[in-house]
C-alpha positions as CSV (number, residue, x, y, z in Angstrom):
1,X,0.0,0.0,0.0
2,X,1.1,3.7,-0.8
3,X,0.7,7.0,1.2
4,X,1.5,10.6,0.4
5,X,2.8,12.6,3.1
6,X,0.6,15.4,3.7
7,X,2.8,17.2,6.6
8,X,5.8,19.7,5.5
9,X,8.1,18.0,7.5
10,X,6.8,13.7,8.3
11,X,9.3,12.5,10.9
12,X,10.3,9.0,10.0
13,X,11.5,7.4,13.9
14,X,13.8,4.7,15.0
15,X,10.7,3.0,16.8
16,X,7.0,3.5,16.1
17,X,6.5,6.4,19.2
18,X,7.5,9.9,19.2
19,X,10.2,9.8,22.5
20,X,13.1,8.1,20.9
21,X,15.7,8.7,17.5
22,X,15.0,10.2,14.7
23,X,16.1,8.4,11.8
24,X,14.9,10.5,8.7
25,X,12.5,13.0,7.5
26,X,9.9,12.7,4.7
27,X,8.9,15.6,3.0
28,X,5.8,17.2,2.0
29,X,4.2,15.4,-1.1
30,X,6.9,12.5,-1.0
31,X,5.0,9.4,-1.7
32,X,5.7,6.3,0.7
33,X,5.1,2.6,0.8
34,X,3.5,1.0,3.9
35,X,5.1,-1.8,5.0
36,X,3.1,-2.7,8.1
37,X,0.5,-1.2,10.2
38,X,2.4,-1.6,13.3
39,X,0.2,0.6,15.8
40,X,-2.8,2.4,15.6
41,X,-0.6,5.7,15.6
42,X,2.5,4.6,13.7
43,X,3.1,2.8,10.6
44,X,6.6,1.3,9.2
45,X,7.2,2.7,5.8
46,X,10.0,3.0,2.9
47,X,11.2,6.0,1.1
48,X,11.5,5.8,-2.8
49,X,15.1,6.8,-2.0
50,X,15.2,2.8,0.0
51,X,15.1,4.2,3.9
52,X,12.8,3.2,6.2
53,X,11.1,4.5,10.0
54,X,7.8,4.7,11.9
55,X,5.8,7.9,10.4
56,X,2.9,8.9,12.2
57,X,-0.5,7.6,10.5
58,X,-1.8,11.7,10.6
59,X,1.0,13.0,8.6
60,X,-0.2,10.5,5.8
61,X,-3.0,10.5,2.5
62,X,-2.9,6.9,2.2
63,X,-4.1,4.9,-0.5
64,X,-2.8,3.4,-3.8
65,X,-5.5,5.4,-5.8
66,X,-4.5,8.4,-4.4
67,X,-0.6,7.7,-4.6
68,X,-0.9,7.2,-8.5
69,X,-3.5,9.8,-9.2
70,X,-0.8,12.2,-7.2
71,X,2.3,10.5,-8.8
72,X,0.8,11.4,-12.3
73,X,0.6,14.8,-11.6
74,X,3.2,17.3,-12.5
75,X,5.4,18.5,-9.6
76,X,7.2,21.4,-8.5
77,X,9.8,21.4,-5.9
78,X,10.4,24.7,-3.4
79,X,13.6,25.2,-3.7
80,X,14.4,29.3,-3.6
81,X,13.0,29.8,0.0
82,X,13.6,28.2,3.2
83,X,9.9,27.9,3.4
84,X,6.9,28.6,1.3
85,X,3.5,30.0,2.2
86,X,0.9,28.1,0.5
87,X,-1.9,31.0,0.9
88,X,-5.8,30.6,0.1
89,X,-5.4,33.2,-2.6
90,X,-3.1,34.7,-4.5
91,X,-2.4,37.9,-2.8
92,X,0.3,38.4,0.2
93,X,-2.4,39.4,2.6
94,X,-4.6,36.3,2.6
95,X,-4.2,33.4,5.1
96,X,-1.2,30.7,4.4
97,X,-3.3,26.8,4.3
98,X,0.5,25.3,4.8
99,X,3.6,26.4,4.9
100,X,6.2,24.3,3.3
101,X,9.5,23.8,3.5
102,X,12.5,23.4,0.9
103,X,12.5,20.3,-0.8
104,X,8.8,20.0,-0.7
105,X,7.2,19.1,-3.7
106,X,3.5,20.2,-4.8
107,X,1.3,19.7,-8.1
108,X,1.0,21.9,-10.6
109,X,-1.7,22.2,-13.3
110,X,-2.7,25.2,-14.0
111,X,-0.1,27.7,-16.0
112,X,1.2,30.6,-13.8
113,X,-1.6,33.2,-12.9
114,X,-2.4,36.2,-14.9
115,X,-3.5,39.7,-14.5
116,X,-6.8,40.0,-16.2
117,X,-7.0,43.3,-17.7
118,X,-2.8,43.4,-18.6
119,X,-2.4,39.6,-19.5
120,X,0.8,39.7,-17.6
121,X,2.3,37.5,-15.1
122,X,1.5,37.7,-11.6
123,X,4.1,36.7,-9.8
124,X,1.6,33.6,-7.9
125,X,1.1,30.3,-9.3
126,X,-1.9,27.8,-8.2
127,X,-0.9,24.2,-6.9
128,X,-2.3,21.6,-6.1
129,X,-1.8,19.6,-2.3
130,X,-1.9,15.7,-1.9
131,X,-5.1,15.8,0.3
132,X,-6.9,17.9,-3.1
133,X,-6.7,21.2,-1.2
134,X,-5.2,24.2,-3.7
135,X,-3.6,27.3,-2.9
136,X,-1.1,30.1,-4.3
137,X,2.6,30.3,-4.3
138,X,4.8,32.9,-5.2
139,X,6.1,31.1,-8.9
140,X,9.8,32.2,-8.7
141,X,10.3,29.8,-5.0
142,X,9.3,26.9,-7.6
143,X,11.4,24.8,-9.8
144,X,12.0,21.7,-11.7
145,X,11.3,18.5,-9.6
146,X,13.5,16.2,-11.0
147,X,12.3,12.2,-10.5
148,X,15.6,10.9,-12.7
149,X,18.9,12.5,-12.4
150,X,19.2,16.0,-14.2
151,X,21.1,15.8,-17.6
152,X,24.1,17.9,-17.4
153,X,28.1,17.7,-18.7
154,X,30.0,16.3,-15.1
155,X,31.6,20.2,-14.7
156,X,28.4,21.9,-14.3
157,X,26.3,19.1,-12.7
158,X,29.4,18.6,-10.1
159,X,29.5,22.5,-9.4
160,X,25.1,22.3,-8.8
161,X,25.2,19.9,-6.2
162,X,27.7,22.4,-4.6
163,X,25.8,25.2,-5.3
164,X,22.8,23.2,-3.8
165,X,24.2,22.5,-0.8
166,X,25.1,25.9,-0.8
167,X,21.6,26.7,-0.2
168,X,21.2,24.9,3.6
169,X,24.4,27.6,4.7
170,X,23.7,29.0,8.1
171,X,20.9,25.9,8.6
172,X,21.4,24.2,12.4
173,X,22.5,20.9,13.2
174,X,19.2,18.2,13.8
175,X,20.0,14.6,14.1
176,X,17.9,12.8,11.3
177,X,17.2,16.2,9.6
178,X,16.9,17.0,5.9
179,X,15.5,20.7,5.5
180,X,16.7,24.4,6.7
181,X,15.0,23.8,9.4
182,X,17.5,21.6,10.9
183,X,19.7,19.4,8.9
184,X,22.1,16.3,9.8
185,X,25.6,15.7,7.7
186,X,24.3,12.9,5.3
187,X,20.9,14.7,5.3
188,X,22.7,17.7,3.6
189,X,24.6,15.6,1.0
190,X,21.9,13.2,0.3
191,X,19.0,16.5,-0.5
192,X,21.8,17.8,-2.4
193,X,21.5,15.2,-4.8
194,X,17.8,14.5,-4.3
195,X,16.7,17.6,-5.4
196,X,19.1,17.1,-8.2
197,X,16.9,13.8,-8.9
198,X,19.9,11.5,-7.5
199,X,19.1,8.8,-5.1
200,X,22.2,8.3,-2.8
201,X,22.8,6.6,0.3
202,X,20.9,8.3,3.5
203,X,23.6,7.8,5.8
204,X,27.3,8.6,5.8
205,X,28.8,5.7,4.4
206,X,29.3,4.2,0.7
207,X,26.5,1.3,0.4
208,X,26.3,-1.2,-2.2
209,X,23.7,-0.2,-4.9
210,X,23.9,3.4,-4.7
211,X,25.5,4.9,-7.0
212,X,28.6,6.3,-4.8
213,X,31.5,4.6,-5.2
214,X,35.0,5.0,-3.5
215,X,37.7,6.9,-5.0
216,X,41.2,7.8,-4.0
217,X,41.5,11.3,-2.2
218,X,43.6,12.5,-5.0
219,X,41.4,12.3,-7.3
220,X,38.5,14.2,-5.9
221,X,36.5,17.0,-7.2
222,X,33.7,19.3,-6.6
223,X,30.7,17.5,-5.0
224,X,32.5,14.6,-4.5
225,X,31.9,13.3,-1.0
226,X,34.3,12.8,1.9
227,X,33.8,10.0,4.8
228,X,34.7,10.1,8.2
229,X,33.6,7.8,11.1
230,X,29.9,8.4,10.9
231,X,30.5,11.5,9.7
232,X,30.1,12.8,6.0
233,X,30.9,16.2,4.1
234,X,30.5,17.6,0.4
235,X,33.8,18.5,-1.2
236,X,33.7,21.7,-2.8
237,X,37.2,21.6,-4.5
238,X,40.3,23.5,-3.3
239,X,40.8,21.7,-0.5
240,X,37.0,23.2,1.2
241,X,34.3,21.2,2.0
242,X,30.6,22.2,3.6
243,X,29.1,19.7,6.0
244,X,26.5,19.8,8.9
245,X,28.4,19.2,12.0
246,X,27.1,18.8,15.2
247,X,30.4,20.6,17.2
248,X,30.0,22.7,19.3
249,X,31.0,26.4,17.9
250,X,29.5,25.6,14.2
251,X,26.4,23.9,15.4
252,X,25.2,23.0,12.0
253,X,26.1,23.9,8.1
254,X,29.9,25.5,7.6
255,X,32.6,25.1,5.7
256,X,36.0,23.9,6.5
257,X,39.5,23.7,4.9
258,X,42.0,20.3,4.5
259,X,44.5,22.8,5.0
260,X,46.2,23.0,7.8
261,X,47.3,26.9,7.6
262,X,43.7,27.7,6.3
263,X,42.2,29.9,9.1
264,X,39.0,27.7,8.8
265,X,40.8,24.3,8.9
266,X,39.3,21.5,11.5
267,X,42.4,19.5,12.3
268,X,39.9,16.4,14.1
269,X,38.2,15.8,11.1
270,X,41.1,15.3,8.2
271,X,43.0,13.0,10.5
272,X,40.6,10.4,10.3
273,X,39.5,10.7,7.0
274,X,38.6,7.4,6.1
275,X,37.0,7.5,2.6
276,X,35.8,9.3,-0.2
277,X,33.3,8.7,-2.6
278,X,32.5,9.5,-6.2
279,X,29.3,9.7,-8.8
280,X,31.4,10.4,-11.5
């Protein structure tokens, strides 16, 4: 059985109860499969990107019906704002029905709204939610919701998952987190490729069938990743690399320098280096 998640932010737990780890988060319009109904209050389900947690039943449309009639919809992705009002109409001083945040993904079927009398663009575009609610979004914190990876020359696609990364700067550290509301190290890396329509492993380490495979240091580039013990950053080239750490004094998204003279070089971190890992 399928289910949509209908909450901006559906936390997938370690156990099927609200007081203990938090393994992952599903996003907003992210469709699900139920693998057992395991309590009245949580069910066990699997990410299209293979992970798997206890989300809670209310955070859910569920239904196989509903799951392809939403799949076969086409999607938008927030992606310019930390979070997106979803407002009732299309004007900044009516009441927001949700608000979203990046990475969420929405339906849209309707081309962007007009003025009337001009014929010009608005600025607002109507979308469509999985429970059939609709509402108005500002157009330009929309874009392309990729389902297969994006089809770009290894330079510039290597240099956008940077650049995407770029865009959870100044987020905090949150175990099991995946938006700029709080974001873990593998969360970062693995949205940076999500939203770039590339399914990589959730945690920090290389699994077998992702596509991530181990390189030597020497030959890394930008967006490569590098792989500590439970630990995982983005390289960015030059010997930088942004990660979400959990230390205290960065508390969450930064970037840090291999080199040791660099003024923002971790010395903790390149000592025990212990892998690093390639798309390319």
């Amino acid at each position: 059985m399928k289910a949509i998640v209908n909450s901006p932010i559906c936390p997938l737990m370690s156990q099927p109860r609200h007081d203990c780890e938090l393994a992952d988060e599903a996003l907003f319009g992210m469709v699900l499969e139920v693998l057992e109904q395991t309590t009245p209050d949580y069910w066990k389900v699997r990410t299209h990107y293979r992970y798997e947690g206890y989300v809670p039943v209310n955070c859910l449309v569920i239904g196989d019906q509903a799951a392809q009639e939403w799949a076969a919809l086409p999607k938008k992705v927030v992606l310019h704002k930390n979070t997106c009002d979803v407002m009732t109409t299309p004007k900044v001083q009516s009441w927001p029905i949700v608000t979203l945040p990046m990475g969420a993904v929405v339906a849209v079927t309707a081309p962007p709204e007009t003025d009337p009398e001009t014929g010009k663009p608005t600025g607002w575009q109507l979308v469509s939610l999985p429970g059939g609610a609709e509402g108005y979004v500002r157009s330009s914190w929309l874009d392309t919701y990729y389902e297969k990876p994006i089809d770009l020359p290894e330079e510039e696609l290597r240099q956008r998952l940077v650049d995407t990364a770029m865009l959870f700067a100044r987020t905090h550290y949150r175990w099991g987190g995946k938006t700029p509301l709080g974001v873990d190290c593998s969360g970062l890396v693995s949205m940076s490729y999500l939203l770039n329509g590339i399914v990589i492993y959730r945690d920090a380490s290389i699994k077998e069938g992702f596509p991530i495979h181990a390189i030597d240091f020497q030959d890394a580039k930008a967006g490569d990743l590098l792989f500590f013990p439970g630990h995982v950053a983005m390289y960015m080239g030059n010997q930088r690399y942004i990660h979400s750490t959990g230390k205290a004094g960065s508390d969450g998204v930064v970037i840090n320098s291999l080199d040791p003279n660099a003024p923002d070089y971790r010395a903790d971190l390149p000592e025990i280096m212990n892998g690093v890992g390639s798309l390319f």
